[in-house]
C-alpha positions, 0 to 999 in steps of 0.5 A: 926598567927605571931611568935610575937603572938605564941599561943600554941595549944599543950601540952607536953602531947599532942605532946608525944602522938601525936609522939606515934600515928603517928608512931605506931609500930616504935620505938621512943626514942626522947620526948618533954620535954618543949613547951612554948613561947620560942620553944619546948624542946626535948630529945633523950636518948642514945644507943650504936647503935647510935654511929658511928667510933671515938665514936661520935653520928652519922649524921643521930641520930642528924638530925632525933632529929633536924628535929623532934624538927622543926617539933614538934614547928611547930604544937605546934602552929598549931595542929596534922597535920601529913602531915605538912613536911620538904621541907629544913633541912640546918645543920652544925657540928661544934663540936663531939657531946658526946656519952650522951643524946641529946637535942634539942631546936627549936625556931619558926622564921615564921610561915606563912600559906603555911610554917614555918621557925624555928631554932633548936639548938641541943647539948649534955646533960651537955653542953650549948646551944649557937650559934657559927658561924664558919666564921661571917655571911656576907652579901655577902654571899648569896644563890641568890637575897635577900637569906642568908645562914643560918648555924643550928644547931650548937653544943656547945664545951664541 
């Protein structure tokens, strides 16, 4: 299977409740709201709890909804395949997120036998999500032979 050919095998339906059976008793607030061929949309509601000094959602809040969007693109193309995991999760603010709903967009990028590879875009309801890069991506910029960074997600500004 190629990104070029993203075969769905999992509704919105599916993945909700596919959310609620792999953690039961834990709470959960995030939920799908869209899987198509463009990716998996999610939402994380708002509480007071998530919110950190300065007013802003909070680190670990952000991450727990991008790496679950990630997660979630992933077996929407493959099934209810609880032990798939996060090996790498690279994410930079760039923007304060606003105490508001949450919503994450994870696009799948490869999707490869051993591992898949996708990006996720998070932003805050009300706002767009578009990406910005703090400096230009450059060639020279690179993690070892043939490796670029890559900067995700990226928050719009409001």
């Amino acid at each position: 299977m190629t990104v070029d050919d993203p075969e769905i095998v999992m509704t919105v339906d599916e993945l909700n409740q596919f959310l609620q059976d792999a953690f039961p008793g834990a709470p959960r607030a995030y939920r799908v709201e869209h899987v198509g061929p463009d990716g998996v949309r999610m939402r994380l509601p708002f509480e007071g709890a998530q919110i950190r000094p300065g007013g802003t959602l909070s680190g670990p809040t952000v991450m727990a909804l991008a790496d679950g969007a990630a997660w979630l693109v992933t077996l929407s193309r493959i099934g209810p395949v609880a032990l798939a995991v996060t090996s790498n999760l690279t994410i930079s603010f760039l923007s304060k997120p606003a105490p508001v709903d949450l919503l994450a967009h994870a696009t799948l990028l490869r999707l490869g036998r051993r591992q898949s590879v996708s990006e996720v875009r998070v932003w805050s309801e009300g706002g767009h999500p578009r990406r910005r890069w703090p400096t230009p991506p450059s060639p020279t910029r690179s993690r070892g032979p043939g490796r670029r960074q890559r900067m995700l997600p990226v928050w719009p500004s409001e």
